[in-house]
VOPALO-194995 format. One record per residue (C-alpha): residue number from 1; residue in three letters; z, y, x. Coordinates in steps of 0.5 Angstrom, whole numbers. Layout:
<rs>
+-----+--------+-------+-------+-------+
! num ! residu !    zz !    yy !    xx !
+-----+--------+-------+-------+-------+
! NUM !    ALA !     Z !     Y !     X !
...
+-----+--------+-------+-------+-------+
</rs>
This chain:
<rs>
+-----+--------+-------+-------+-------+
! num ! residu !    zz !    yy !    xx !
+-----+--------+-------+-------+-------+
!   1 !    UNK !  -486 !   154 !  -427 !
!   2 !    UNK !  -481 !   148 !  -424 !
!   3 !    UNK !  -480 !   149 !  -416 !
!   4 !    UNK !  -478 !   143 !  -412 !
!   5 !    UNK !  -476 !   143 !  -404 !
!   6 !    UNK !  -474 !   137 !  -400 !
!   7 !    UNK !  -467 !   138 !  -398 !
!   8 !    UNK !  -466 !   132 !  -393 !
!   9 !    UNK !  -472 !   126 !  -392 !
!  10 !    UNK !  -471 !   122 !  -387 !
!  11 !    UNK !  -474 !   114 !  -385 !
!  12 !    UNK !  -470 !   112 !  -391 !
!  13 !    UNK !  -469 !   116 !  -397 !
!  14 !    UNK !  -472 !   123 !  -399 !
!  15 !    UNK !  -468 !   129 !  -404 !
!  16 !    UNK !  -471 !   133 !  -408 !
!  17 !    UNK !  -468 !   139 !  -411 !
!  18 !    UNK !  -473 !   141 !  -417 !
!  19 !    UNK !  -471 !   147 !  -420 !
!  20 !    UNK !  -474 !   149 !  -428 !
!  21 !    UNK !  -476 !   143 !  -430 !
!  22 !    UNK !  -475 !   139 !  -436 !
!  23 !    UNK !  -471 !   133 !  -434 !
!  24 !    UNK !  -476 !   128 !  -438 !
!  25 !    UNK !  -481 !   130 !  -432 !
!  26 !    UNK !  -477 !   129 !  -427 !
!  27 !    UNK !  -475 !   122 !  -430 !
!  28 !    UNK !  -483 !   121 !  -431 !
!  29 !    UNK !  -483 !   121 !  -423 !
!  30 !    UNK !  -477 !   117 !  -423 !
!  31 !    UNK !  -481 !   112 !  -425 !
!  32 !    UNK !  -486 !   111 !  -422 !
!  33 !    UNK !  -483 !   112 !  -416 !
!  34 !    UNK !  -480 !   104 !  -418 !
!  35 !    UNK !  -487 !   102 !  -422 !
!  36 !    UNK !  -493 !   105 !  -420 !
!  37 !    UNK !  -493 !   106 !  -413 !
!  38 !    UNK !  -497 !   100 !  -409 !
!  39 !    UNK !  -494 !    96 !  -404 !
!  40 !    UNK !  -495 !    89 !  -401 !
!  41 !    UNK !  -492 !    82 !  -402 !
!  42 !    UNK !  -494 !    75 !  -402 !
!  43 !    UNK !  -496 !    73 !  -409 !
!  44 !    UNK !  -499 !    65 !  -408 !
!  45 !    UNK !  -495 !    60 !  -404 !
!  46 !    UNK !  -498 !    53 !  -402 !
!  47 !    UNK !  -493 !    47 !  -399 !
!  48 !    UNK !  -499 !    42 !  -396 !
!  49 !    UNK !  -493 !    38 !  -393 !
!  50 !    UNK !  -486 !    40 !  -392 !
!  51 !    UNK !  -481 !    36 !  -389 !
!  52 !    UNK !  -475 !    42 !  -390 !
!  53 !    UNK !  -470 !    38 !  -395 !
!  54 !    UNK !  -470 !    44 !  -400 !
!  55 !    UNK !  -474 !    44 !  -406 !
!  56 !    UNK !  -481 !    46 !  -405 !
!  57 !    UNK !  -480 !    51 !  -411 !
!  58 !    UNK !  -473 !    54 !  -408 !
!  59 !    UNK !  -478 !    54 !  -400 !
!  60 !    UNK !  -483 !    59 !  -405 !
!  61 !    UNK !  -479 !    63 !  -408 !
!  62 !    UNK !  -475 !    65 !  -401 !
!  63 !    UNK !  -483 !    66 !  -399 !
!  64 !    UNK !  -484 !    71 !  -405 !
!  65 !    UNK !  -478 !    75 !  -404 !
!  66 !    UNK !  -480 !    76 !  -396 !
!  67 !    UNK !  -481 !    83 !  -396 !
!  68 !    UNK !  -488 !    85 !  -393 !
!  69 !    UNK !  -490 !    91 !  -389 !
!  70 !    UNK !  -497 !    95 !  -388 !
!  71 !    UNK !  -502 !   100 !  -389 !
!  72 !    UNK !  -502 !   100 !  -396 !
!  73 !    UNK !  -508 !   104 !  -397 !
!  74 !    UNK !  -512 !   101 !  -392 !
!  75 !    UNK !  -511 !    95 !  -396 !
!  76 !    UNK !  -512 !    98 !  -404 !
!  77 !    UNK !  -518 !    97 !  -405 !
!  78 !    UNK !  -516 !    89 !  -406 !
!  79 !    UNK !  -514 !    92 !  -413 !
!  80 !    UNK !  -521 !    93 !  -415 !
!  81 !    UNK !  -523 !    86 !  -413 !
!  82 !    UNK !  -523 !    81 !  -418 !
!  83 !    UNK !  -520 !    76 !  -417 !
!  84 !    UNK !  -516 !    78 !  -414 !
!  85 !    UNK !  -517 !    79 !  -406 !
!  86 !    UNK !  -511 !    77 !  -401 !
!  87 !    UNK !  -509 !    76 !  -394 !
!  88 !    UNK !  -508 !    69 !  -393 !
!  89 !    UNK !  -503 !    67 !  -387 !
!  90 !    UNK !  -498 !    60 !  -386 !
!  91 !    UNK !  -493 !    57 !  -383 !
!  92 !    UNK !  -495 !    51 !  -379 !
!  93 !    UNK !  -490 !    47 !  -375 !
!  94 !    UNK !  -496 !    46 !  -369 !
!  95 !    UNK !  -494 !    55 !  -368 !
!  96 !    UNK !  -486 !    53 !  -369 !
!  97 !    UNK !  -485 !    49 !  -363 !
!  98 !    UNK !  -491 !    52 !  -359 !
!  99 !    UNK !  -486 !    59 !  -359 !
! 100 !    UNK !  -479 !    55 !  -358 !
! 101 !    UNK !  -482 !    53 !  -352 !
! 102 !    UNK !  -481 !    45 !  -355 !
! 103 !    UNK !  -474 !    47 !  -355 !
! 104 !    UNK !  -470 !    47 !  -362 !
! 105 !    UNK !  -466 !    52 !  -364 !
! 106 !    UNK !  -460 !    48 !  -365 !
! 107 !    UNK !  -457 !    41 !  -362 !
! 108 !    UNK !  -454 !    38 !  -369 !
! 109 !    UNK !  -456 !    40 !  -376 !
! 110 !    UNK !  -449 !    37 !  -378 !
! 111 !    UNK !  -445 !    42 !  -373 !
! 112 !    UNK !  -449 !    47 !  -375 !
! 113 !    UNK !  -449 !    47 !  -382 !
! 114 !    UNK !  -442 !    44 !  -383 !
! 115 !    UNK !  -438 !    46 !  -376 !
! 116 !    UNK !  -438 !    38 !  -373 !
! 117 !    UNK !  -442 !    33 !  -372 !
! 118 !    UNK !  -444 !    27 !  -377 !
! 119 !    UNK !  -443 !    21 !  -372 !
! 120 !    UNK !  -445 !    20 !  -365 !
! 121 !    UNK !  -452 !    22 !  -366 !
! 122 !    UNK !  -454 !    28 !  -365 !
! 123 !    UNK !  -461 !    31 !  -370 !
! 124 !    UNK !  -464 !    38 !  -368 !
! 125 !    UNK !  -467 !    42 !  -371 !
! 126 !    UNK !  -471 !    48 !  -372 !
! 127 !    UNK !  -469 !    54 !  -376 !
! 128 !    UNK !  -476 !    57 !  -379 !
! 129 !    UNK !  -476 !    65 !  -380 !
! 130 !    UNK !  -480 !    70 !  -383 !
! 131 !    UNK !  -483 !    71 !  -374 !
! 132 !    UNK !  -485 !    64 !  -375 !
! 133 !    UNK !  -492 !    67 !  -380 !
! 134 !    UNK !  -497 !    68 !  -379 !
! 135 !    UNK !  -501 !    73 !  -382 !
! 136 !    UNK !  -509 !    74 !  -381 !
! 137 !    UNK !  -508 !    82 !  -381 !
! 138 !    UNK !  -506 !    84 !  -374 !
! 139 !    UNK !  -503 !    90 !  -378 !
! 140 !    UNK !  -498 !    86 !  -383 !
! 141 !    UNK !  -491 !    83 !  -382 !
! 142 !    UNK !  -485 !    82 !  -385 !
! 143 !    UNK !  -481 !    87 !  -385 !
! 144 !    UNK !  -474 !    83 !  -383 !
! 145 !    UNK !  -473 !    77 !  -378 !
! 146 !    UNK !  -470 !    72 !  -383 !
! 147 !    UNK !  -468 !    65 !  -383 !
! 148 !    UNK !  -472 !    62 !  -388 !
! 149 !    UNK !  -471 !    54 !  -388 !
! 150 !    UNK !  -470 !    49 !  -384 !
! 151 !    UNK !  -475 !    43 !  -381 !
! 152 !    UNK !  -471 !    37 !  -376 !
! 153 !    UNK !  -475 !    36 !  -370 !
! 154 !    UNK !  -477 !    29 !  -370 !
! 155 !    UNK !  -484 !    28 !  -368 !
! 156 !    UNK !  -486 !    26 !  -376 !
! 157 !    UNK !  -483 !    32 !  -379 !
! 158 !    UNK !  -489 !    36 !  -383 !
! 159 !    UNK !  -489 !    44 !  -383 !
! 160 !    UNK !  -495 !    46 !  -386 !
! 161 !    UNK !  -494 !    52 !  -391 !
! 162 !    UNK !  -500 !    57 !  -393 !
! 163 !    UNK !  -499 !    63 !  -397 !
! 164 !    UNK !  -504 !    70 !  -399 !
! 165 !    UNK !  -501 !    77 !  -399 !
! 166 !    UNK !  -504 !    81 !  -405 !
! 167 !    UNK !  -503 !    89 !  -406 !
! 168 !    UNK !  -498 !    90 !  -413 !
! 169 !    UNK !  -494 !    94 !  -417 !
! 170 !    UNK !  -487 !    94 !  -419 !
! 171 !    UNK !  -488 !    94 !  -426 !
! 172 !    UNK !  -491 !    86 !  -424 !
! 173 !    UNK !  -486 !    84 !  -421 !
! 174 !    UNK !  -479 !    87 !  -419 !
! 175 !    UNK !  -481 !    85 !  -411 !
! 176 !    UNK !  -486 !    89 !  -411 !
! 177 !    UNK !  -482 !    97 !  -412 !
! 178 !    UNK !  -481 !   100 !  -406 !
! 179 !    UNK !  -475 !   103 !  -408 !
! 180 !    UNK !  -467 !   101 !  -407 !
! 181 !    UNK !  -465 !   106 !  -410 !
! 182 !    UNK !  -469 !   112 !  -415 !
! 183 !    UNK !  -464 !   116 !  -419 !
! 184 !    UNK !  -464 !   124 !  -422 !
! 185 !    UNK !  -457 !   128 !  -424 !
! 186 !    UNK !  -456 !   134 !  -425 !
! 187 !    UNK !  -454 !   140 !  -418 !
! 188 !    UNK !  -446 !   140 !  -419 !
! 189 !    UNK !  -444 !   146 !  -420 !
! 190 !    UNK !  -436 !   150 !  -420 !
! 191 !    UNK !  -432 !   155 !  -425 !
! 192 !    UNK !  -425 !   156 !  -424 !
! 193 !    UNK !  -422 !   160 !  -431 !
! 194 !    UNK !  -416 !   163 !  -427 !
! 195 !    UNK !  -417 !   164 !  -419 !
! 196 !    UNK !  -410 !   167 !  -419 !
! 197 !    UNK !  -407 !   160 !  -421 !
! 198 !    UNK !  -411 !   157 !  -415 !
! 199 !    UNK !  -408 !   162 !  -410 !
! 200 !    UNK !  -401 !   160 !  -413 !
! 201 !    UNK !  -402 !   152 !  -413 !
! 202 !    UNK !  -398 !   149 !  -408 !
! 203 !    UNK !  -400 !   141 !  -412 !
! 204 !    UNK !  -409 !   141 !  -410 !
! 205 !    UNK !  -408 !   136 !  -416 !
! 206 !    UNK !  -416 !   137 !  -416 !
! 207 !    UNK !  -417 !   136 !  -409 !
! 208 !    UNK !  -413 !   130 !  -409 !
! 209 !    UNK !  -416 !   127 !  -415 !
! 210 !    UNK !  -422 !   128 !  -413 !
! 211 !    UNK !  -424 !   121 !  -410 !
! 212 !    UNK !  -431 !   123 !  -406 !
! 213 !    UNK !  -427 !   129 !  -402 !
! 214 !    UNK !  -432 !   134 !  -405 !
! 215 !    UNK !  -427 !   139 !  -407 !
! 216 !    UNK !  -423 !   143 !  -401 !
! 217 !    UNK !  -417 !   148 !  -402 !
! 218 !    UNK !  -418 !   154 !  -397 !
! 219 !    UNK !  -415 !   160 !  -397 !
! 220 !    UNK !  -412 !   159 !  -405 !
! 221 !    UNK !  -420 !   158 !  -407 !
! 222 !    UNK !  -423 !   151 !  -408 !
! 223 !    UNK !  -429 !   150 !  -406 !
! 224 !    UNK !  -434 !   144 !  -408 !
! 225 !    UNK !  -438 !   140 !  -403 !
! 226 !    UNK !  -445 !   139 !  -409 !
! 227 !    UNK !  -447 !   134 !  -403 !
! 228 !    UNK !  -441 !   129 !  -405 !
! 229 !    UNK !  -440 !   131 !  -412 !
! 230 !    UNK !  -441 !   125 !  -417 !
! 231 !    UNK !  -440 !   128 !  -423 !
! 232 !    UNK !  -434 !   124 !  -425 !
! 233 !    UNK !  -430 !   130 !  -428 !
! 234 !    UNK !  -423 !   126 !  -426 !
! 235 !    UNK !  -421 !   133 !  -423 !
! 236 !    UNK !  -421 !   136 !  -429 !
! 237 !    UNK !  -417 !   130 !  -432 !
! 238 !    UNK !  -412 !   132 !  -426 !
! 239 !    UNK !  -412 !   141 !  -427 !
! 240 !    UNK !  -414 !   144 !  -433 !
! 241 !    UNK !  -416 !   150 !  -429 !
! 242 !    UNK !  -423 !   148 !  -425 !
! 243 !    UNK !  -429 !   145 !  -429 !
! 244 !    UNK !  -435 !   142 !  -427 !
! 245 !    UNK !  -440 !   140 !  -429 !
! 246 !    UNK !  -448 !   140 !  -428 !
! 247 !    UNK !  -453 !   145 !  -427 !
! 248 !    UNK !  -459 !   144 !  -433 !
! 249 !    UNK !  -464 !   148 !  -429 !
! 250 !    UNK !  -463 !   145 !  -422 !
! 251 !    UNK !  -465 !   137 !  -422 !
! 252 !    UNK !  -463 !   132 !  -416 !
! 253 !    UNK !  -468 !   127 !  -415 !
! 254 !    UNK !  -466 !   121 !  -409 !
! 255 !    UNK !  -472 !   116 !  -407 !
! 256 !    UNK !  -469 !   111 !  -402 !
! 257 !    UNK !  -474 !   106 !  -399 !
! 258 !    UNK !  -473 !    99 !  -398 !
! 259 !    UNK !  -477 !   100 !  -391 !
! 260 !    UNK !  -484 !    98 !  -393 !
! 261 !    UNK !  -487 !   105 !  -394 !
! 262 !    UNK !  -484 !   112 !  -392 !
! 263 !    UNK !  -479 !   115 !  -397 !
! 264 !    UNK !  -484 !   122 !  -397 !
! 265 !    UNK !  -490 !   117 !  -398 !
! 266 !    UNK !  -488 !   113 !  -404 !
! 267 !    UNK !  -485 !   122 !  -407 !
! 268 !    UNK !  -493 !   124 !  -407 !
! 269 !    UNK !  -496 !   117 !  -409 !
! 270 !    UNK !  -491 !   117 !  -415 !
! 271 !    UNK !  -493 !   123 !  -417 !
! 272 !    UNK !  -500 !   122 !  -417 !
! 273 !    UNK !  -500 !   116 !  -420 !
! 274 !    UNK !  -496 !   118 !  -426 !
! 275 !    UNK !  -501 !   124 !  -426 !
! 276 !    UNK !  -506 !   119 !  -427 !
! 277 !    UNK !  -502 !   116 !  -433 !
! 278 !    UNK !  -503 !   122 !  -437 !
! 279 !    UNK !  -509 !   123 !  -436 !
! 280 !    UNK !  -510 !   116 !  -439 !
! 281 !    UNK !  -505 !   119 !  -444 !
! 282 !    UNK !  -509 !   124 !  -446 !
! 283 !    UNK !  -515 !   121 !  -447 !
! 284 !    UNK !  -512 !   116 !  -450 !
! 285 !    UNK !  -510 !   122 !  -456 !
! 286 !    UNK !  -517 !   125 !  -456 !
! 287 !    UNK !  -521 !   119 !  -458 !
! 288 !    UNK !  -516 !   118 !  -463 !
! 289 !    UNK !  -516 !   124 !  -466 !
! 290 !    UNK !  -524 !   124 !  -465 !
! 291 !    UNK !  -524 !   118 !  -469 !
+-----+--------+-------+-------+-------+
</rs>
């Protein structure tokens, strides 16, 4: 019976040691923790007006890479709707100048572009951000205060943007996994074939080697930090004397949020989506072989 336990979880990333599993579940978990697990993004841009001197196409890629934080489960229910349901939100130019006070953000867009100005004439500007949305849902925003573009502030200048958050999955887009870093290995484990050589070795040719500092000589031992140890086997290049290699019946898997959802949250939700997976599965199998 495979056993689990949380050997650090913090607001960033969750490791869990599994033990007694095969490494297939564990990588199934794995994956859905990239694939399956819901998270909000912005999925339509509309650019009614834009005087931004970029690409109206560049302006709503950068729009759909901002990364969106909410209540996801208080907004899954859009998943069933069809067409799909969205929360719609802008930027407008009217909402820029009215939180700078009328003040733009810079006195000459040359100078702060290029570092010097072009001419005598000094053109303000604007330096739109992610704070500038916004979005009809008191509980989403962005997750990071970011430039986005840039608008001049002359009186005939437009900034009218409109866009929808919907609630996706990795497996439609690579915007949409909350994860930076999903990843499993095997627990680091040590075995010294001669311990008396250890206690006589005056070079630690392994601990030198060791470019993780996951090897430490005490007491004529070595000792292996399995934290800090990445597999790399460049000990064993170094001395013939010390092995280490990976324990098959202890599994670390690491999740690392991207800040949109908590690190626990997306390990539970991963595993019940990929349960939900192999129900699908299965009866997929019955009716084929009912069939």
């Amino acid at each position: 019976m495979p056993k689990a336990s949380i050997h650090k979880l913090d607001d960033e990333e969750i490791v869990v040691i599994i033990r007694d599993a095969y490494p297939e579940l564990v990588n199934v978990i794995r994956r859905s923790a990239i694939r399956n697990v819901p998270t909000l993004a912005i999925d339509n841009v509309y650019i009614r007006d834009l005087d931004a001197g970029m690409p109206d196409e560049r302006i709503a890629l950068r729009l759909g890479l901002v990364p969106i934080k909410g209540p996801v489960e208080k907004y899954e229910k859009l998943l069933e709707e069809k067409p799909r349901m969205s929360i719609p939100g802008n930027i407008l130019k009217e909402t820029i100048v009215e939180r700078r006070g009328g003040k733009p953000d810079v006195d000459d867009i040359f100078t702060y572009l290029f570092g010097k100005p072009r001419g005598k004439t000094k053109i303000p500007a604007y330096i739109v951000r992610t704070s500038d949305m916004k979005i009809f849902a008191p509980d989403v925003e962005p997750l990071y205060d970011m430039p986005l573009f840039i608008i001049l502030a002359h009186e005939d200048t437009a900034c009218d943007v409109r866009f929808e958050i919907t609630i996706g999955r990795g497996k439609e887009h690579a915007k949409r996994s909350p994860v930076t870093v999903a990843a499993s290995s095997y627990m680091p484990k040590i075995e010294i074939k001669d311990p008396s050589r250890c206690e006589s070795c005056t070079t630690k040719a392994c601990v030198e080697a060791c470019p993780y500092g996951a090897l430490t000589y005490e007491d004529g031992k070595v000792k292996l930090d399995r934290e800090k140890c990445d597999l790399c086997e460049l000990c064993m290049r170094a001395c013939d004397n010390i092995r280490v290699y990976g324990d098959e019946n202890e599994i670390v898997l690491r999740i690392e949020s991207d800040g949109r959802l908590d690190p626990k949250y997306i390990f539970c939700r991963a595993i019940d989506e990929a349960i939900k997976e192999l129900d699908k599965l299965e009866e997929i199998v019955k009716r084929s072989l009912e069939a």
